[in-house]
N, C-alpha and C positions, 0 to 999 in steps of 0.2 A: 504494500500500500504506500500511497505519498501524499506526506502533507501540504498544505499551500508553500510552503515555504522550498520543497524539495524538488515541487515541478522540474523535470527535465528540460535542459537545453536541448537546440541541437545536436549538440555531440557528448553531452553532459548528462548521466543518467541513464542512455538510451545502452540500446546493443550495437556498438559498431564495430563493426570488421573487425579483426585485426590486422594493422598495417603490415605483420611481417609473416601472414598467412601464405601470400605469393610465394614467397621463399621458400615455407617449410614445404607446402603441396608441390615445387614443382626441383626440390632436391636442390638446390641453389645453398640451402642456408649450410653457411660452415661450421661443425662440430668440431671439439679439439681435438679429437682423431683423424676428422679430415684432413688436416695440415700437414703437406710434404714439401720440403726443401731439400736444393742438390743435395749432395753428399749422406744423405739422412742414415742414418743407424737405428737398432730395434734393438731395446733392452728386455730379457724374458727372466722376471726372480726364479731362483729356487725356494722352496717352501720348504718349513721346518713338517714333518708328518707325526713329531710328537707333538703334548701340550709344554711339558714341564721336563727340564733334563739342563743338559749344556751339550755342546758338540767334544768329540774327544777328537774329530779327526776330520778333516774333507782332504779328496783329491782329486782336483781340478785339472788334472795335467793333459787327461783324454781329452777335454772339453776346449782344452788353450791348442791343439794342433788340429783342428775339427775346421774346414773350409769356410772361409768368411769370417771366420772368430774373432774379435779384434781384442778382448777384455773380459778375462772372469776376476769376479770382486768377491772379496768375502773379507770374515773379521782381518784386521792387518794389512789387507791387498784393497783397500778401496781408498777413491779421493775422499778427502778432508771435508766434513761433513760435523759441524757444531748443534749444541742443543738449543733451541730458543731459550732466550732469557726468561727466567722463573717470573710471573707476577707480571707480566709486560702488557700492560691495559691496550694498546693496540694489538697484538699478535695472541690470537687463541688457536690450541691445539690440541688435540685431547691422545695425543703419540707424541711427545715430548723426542722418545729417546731415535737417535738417526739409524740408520741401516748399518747392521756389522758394527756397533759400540764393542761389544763384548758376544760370548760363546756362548752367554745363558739363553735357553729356549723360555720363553714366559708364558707363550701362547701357539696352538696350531695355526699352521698355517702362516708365522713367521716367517719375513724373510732371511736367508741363511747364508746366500750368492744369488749374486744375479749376472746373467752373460749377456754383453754386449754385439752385435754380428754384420753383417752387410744386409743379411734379412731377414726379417722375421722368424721366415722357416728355418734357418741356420743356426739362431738363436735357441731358437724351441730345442732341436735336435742336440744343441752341443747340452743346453739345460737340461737334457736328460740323464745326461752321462755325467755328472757332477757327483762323485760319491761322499756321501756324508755317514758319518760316525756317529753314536748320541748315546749317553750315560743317560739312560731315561728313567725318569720318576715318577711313581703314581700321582696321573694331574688331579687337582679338586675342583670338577664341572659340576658339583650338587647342587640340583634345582632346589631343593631345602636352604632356605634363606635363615632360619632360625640363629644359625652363630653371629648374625647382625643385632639380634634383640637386645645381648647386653652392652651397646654403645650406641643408644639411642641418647639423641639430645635434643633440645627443643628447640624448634625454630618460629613456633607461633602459640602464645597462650593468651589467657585472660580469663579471668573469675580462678574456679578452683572445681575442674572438671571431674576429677575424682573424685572428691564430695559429692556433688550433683547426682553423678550417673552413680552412686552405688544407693542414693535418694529416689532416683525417679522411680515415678510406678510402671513405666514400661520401657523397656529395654532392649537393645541389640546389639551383639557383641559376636563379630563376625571376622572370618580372616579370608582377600580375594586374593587372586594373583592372577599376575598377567605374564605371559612368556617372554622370550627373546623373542625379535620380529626384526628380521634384517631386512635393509632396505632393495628394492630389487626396481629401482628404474632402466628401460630398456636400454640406457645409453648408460655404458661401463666407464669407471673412473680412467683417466687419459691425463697425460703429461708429454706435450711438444717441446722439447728445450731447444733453444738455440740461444749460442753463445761467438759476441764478435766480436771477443778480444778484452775489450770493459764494460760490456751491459749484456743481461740475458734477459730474453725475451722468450716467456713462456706463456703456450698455448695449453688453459686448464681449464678441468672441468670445477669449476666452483660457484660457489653460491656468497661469494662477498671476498670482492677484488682487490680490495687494498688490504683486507686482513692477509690475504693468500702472501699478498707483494711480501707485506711485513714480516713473516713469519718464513718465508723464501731467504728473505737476505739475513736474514738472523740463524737459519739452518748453513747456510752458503758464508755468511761472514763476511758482507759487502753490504754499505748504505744500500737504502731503500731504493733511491734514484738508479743505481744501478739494477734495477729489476723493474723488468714492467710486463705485467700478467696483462693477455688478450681473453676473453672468453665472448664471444658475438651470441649462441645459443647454446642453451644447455638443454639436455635430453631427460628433462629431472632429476631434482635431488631429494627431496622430501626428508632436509637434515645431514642427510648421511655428505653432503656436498660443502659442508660448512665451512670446511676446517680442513686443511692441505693433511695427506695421508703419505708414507714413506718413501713410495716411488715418486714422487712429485721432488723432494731435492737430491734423492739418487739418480733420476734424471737429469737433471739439470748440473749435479756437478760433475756424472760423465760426459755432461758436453765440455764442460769447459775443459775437463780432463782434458779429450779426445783431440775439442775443436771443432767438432762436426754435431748436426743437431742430432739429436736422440730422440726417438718416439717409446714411449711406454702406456702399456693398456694393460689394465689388468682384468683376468680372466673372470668368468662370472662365478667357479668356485671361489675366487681369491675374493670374492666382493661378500663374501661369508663370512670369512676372517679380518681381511685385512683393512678393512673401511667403516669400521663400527655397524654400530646395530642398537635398537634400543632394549635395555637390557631389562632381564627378568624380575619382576617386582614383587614383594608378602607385601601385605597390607591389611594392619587388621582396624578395624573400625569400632565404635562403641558409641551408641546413643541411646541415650537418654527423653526420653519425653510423656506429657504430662496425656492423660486419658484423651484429652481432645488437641493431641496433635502438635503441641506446640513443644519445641527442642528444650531443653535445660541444661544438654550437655552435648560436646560434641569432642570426641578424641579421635585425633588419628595417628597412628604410629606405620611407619613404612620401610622398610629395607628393598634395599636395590645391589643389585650384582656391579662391580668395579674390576677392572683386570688387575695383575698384579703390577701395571707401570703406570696409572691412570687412579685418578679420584674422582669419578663421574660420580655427580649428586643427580636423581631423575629428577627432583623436586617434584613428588605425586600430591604435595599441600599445595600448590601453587592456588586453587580455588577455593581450598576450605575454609578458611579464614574466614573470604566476605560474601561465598551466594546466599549463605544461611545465617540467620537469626540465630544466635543463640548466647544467652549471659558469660556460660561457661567451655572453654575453647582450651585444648590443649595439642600441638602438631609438634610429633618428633621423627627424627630422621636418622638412617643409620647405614653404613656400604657394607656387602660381604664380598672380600677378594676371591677371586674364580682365577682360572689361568684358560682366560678366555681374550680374546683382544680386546684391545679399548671401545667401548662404550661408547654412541656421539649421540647426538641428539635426532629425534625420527619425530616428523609431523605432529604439531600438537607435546612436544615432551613435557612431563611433568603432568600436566593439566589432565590431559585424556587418560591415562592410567590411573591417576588420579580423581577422575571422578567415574573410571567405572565402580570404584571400590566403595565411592561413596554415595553416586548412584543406586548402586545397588543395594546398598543399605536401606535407604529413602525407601526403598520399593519394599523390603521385609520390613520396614517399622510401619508403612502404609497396608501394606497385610495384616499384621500383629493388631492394628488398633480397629482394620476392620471401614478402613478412610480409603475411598479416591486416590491415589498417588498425586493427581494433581492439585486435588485438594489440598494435602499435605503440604505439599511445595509451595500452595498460594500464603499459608497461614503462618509459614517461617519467610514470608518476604520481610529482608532488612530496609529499613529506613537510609542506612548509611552504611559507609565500610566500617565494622566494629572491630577491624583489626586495627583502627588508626584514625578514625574516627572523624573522614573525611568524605563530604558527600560524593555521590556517584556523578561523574562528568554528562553520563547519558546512560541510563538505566531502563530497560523495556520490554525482562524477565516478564512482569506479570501477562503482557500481551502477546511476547512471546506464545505463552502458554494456553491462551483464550482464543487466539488466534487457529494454534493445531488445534484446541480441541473440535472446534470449529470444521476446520478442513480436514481433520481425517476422521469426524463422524464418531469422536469418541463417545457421547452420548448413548449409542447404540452397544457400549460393551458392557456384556454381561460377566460380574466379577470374577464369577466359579471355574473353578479350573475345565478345562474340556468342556466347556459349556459351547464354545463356540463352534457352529461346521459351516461349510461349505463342501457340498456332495461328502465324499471319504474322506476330505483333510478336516482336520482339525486347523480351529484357526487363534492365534496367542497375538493381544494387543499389549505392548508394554510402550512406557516410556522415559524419559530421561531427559533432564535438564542440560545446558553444555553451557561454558564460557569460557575466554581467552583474554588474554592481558591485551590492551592497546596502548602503543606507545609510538613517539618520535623519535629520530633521529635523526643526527645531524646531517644536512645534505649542502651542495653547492650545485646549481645547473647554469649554462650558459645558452642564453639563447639569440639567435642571430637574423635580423630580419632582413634579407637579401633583393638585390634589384632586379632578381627575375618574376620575384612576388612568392615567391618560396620561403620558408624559415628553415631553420636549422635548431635544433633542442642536443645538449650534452650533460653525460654527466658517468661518473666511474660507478656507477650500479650497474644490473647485470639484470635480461630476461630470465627467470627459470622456466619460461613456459607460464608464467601465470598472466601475460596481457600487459606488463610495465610498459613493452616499446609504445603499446596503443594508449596506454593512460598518458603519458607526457605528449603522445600527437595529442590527444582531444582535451588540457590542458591551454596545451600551446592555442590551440584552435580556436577556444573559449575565450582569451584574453584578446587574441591579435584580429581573428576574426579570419584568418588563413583555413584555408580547409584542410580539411585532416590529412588527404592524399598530397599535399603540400608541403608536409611538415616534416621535415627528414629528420628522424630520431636516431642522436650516435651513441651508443653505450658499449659496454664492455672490455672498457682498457684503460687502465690505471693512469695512463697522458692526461685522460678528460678531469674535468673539476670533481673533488673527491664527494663518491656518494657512498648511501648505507650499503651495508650488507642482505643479501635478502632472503631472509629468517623471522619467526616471528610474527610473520602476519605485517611487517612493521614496516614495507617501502612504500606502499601508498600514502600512508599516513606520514612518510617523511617526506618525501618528493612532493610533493603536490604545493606546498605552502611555497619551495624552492622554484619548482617550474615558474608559479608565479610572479613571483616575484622578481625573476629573472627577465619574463615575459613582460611586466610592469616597465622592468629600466630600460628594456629594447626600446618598447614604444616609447618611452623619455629621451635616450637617446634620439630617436627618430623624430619629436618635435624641435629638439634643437637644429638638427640639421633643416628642416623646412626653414626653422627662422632663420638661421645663417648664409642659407642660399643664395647668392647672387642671382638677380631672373626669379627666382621662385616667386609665387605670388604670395607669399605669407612671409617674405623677407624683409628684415626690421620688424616684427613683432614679436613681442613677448612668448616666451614656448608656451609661457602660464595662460598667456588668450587663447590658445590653441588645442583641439581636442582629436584624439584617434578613436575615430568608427569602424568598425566593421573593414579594415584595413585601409581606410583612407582619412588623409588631414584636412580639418577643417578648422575653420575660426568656431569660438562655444556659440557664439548669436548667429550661425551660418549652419543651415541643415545636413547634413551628415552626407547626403548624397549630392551636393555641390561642391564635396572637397574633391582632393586629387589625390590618385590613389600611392602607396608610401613607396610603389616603387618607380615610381615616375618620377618624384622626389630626388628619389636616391642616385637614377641615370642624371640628373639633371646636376645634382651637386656630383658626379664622377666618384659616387662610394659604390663600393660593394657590399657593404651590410653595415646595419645600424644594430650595433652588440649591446649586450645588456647583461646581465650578471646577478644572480642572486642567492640565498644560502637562508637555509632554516637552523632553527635552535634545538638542539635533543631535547626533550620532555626535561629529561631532570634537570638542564640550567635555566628552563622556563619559570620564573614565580608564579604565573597563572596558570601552569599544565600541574603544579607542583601543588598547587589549592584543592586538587581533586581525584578522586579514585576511577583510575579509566580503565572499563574492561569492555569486551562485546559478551553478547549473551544469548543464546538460543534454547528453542526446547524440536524436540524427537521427540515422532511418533512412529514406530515401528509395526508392519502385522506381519506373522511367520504363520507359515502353515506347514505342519507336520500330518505327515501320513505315516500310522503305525502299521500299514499294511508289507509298506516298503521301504520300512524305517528310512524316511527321506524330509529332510529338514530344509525350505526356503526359505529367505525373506524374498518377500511378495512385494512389499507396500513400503515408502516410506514418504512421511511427512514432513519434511523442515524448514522450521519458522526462524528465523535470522535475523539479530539485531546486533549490526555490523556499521551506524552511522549513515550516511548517505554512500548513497553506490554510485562509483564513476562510470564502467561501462559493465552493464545489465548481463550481456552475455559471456566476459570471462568470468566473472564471479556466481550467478549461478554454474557454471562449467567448473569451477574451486569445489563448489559446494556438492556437487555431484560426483565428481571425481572421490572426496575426502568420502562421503556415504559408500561409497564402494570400497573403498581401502577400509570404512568401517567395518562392512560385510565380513572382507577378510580377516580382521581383528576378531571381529566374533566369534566365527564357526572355520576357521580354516588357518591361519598363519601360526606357525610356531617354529622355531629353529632348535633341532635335538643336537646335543653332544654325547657321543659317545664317554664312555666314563672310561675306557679304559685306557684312551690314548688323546683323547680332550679333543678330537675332530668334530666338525661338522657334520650329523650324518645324513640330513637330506640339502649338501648344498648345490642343487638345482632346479631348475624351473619343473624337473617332472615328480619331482620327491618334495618340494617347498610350492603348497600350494599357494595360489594367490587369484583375488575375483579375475573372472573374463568377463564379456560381455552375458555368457547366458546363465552369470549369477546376480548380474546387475537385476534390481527389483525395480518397482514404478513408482519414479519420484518426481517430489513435488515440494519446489522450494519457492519458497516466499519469503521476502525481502519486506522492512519494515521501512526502513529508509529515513529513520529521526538524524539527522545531522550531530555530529559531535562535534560542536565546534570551540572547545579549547584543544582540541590536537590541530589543527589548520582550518583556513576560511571555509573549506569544500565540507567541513563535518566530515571526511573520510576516514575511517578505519581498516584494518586488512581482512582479508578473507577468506583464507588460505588452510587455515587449523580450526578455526570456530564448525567447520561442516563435521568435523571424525568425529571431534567431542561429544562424547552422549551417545553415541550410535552403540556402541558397544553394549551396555549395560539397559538399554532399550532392548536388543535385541535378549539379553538374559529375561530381562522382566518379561516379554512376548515369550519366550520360551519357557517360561515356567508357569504362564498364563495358560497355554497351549498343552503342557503335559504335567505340570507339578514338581518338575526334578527344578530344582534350585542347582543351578552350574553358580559355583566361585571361583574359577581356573578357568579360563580362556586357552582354547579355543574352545565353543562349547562340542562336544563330540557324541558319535552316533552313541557309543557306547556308554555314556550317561543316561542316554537317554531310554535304551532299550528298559531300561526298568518302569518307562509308564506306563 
């Protein structure tokens, strides 16, 4: 729905295009695997095949006389390769330690050597022949998260929850988990190095370009400036893209070694191991509340898997604190070391495992009292954030919720378990609340307004596929009055004005205040040159008398279509572009972003239909209500939001990554053993957009969109599944074989 205030522009609000759709549909657009230069070389690691051990021995010597070979590397035998600096607020990484530091094996699927070749296939063949030696130790991959409980600490309280909850008259006291789920987008992690002599210039897959730079030249041991990261498109990252991964400066310092560029792709077992994953979660929950519904206590305590060279916090509190009312609040946190690789961050982290557990809870205390789940949820709506006692920027949970019940007909459900059919299926309604933090970040864009009548927009962010290159054209578009096919959008290279990282949900909501304002100084520049023009008809006038319409200059007492258009101007004074320049402020150095509690918030309505004939479990149906600020363009962001419902599918009844116990492997790491939705498990959805402007994050009221869709899907589809047969799943994925006891 849209308020009078949110009315769509022409290119503002609506579904338009995306400008770099050409590209993708007709193979044009370059991925950082695409990129080959003369001389190029192909780096292929060896992988460690235990979890936990040290090497006692490798012999490389078959592999160094092997056609094409030019470099086998391993601990001793590799270029000079530094750890980033501990603590270093620009540069994040969640693999500190570089390639061949030392012999210890930490993790499967480590790399041990890696061989450098003229090709590929040369590579591959000589990395076969590499023999490794290993004093091997029994790994600790125990999905039993328990040896975390006794180093729980607290990271969010208030009142005195333990009191409370051993007081209330009804109670729930639960423990959920959710797996390891590795990230599996079609386009595998890639590193182009090329080095000429004093700068490298590398071709990655990343999802936030200056952190990559930074964390490059601190691996490498060269100023920033000497490094400049390209990435034009990305094939998704969904997290696992965030943060530069081992072969990215093993690459790079075998160019410089070499002198020749180096290409490195890592395989899609290796995208199991070596590129994080969002790691396995206990999460036990306890509430408190009074006969009619209302919370009095609310604890959650959660341990998370960490590798043994990594301190990955999931943060599964990230929303307990402020969706719910409640006087008495206690959140504590705790890692258990696994000898599994490092841990990164996977769509939605924290938040979404985070509130299946507590989700799911909402949904047994709304059983237990014998209340509507939605009901529930309406009657712990907080007034403010009571973790900090600051009002909500844009808050619109309750309608959220009135909205689904609305469109997915929940009126019509009847409580009792297996109550519901359709022909032979059995049919389970559940649902589930969602929310995501919104935040700014700091951004610079340049915009340029040229004499062909074209503009130009920059800036060092990066597409991941979510629609950025189109949001800065229909930006640009909105201010200058350029049409969108006009607007030549440049991103993806660490040269342009430095932008965010894009994670978080958080680039629209940073760019958008930057575009404009960039957009704003062009066309200021641009009235000054009208008035400084020699000839021009608005020469010797004040810029301040003068006004930009719809891309042309006029005097303010002169109708907009009697001006001249900016690029006639511009031939006329002999410029080529009237540049303009702008930059927003991160949330937290804002006083005014810093007055307010800013999140988005949604609710899930999920239907599953179970058939116990052929024990065959779908989601059918979903409903999602979204309150994400005002929406720039309609069609990538319902497309966010459908895509994350499907990843949610997967999360529910399908994704989980096993380890082997005996030697800490991955054991289904591929696409036919690691299931994940296709199309003909996608169900029939239905997203609706509220569209209330936020407008202390930027003028547009824009927020991201990107994680608010997964949230809640998960722990909807339990409550539908225990609607539908009565088995209470706490362990994700939920599986056939829970279910056979309905």
């Amino acid at each position: 729905m849209q308020t009078p205030e949110t009315q769509p522009s022409s290119v503002i609000g609506t579904a338009v295009p995306r400008v770099d759709g050409r590209l993708k549909t007709t193979g044009a657009a370059m991925y950082s695997s695409d990129y080959s230069f003369p001389g190029m070389v192909y780096l292929v690691p060896v992988c460690s095949p235990i979890a936990k051990g040290r090497i006692t021995k490798l012999d490389a010597s078959a592999a160094e006389k092997m056609p094409g070979v030019l470099r086998v590397m391993y601990h001793g035998h590799a270029p000079v390769m530094y750890r980033p600096i501990p603590g270093s607020d620009d540069a994040f990484v969640d693999e500190t330690r570089p390639p061949f530091e030392d012999e210890v094996i930490y993790y499967s699927g480590q790399f041990v050597a890696a061989v450098v070749a003229e090709t590929v296939e040369q590579a591959r063949a000589a990395a076969e022949t590499v023999q490794v030696e290993y004093a091997s130790e029994s790994p600790n991959v125990a999905t039993d998260l328990s040896d975390g409980w006794g180093s729980l600490a607290d990271t969010s309280h208030r009142g005195d929850a333990g009191k409370a909850f051993a007081a209330a008259p009804v109670q729930i006291d639960e423990t959920y988990v959710t797996p390891v789920e590795t990230h599996n987008p079609i386009e595998l992690h890639a590193s182009v190095a090329v080095w000429d002599g004093k700068k490298f210039t590398l071709y990655e897959t990343t999802q936030s370009l200056l952190n990559h730079q930074a964390v490059m030249a601190q691996f490498l041991g060269v100023p920033n400036e000497n490094v400049q990261i390209v990435m034009k498109f990305l094939g998704s990252g969904f997290g696992g893209k965030l943060w530069p991964w081992t072969h990215a400066p093993l690459a790079a310092a075998t160019a410089r070694e070499l002198n020749r560029p180096v290409k490195a792709v890592v395989t899609r077992k290796m995208m199991f191991s070596n590129v994080g994953h969002r790691p396995r979660t206990q999460q036990r929950i306890r509430l408190g509340a009074t006969h009619d519904g209302k919370l009095v206590s609310l604890q959650h305590d959660y341990v998370n898997h960490t590798s043994m060279i990594s301190d990955y916090d999931e943060g599964c509190g990230e929303a307990t604190p402020y969706i719910y009312s409640t006087p008495n609040l206690l959140l504590r946190a705790a890692k258990a070391q696994r000898n599994i690789g490092p841990p990164t961050a996977m769509r939605g982290p924290g938040a979404v495992p985070g509130l299946y557990a507590l989700e799911s809870a909402m949904d047994e205390l709304a059983i237990k009292l014998k209340m509507d789940p939605v009901e529930l949820r309406l009657r712990n709506e907080p007034e403010k954030d009571e973790s900090n006692g600051k009002p909500f920027s844009s808050r619109h949970l309750k309608e959220c919720l009135t909205t689904g019940v609305e469109k997915f007909g929940w009126a019509k459900r009847n409580p009792a378990v297996g109550s519901m059919r359709k022909g032979d299926l059995v049919l389970g309604w559940g649902m589930a609340c969602a929310s995501w933090g919104a935040f700014r970040m700091a951004a610079q864009v340049s915009v340029a307004l040229n004499n062909d009548g074209t503009a130009r927009v920059s800036c060092a962010t990066q597409d991941i596929g979510t629609g950025t290159y189109t949001i800065f054209a229909q930006v640009v578009s909105d201010k200058t009055g350029i049409s969108v096919d006009k607007v030549q959008v440049v991103l993806g290279d660490t040269s342009l004005p430095a932008g965010p990282l894009s994670g978080g949900s958080w680039v629209t909501a940073s760019v958008v205040p930057a575009i404009a304002a960039a957009s704003n100084a062009a066309v200021h520049t641009m009235l000054g040159i009208a008035a400084s023009t020699a000839g021009s008809s608005f020469h010797g006038r004040k810029p301040d008398d003068l006004a930009y319409t719809a891309g042309r200059i006029h005097a303010k007492d002169q109708p907009a279509m009697q001006g001249v258009p900016f690029e006639d101007l511009l031939k006329q004074a002999n410029i080529r572009s009237a540049i303009g320049n702008g930059k927003s402020l991160a949330a937290s150095d804002d006083p005014n972003a810093q007055k307010y509690s800013q999140h988005s918030y949604g609710a899930q309505f999920v239907e599953v239909t179970w058939d116990p004939g052929i024990a065959r479990l779908r989601v059918s149906r979903v409903v999602s209500v979204i309150d994400v600020g005002r929406v720039i363009n309609l069609g990538p962001a319902r497309n966010q939001v459908q895509g994350a419902i499907v990843m949610g599918v997967g999360m529910g009844i399908f994704e989980e990554t096993r380890y082997d116990p005996r030697n800490g492997n991955p054991i289904n790491s591929n696409f036919a053993d690691y299931v994940v939705s296709t199309s003909a498990d996608a169900p029939e959805i239905d997203v609706t957009f509220l569209n209330y402007p936020d407008l202390t994050l930027n003028e547009y009221g824009a927020r991201g969109v990107g994680e608010i869709g997964l949230a809640g899907i998960a722990p909807a589809i339990t409550a539908a599944v225990y609607h539908a047969t009565g088995v209470r799943v706490r362990e994700l994925p939920v599986k056939i074989e829970n279910l056979m006891m309905a």
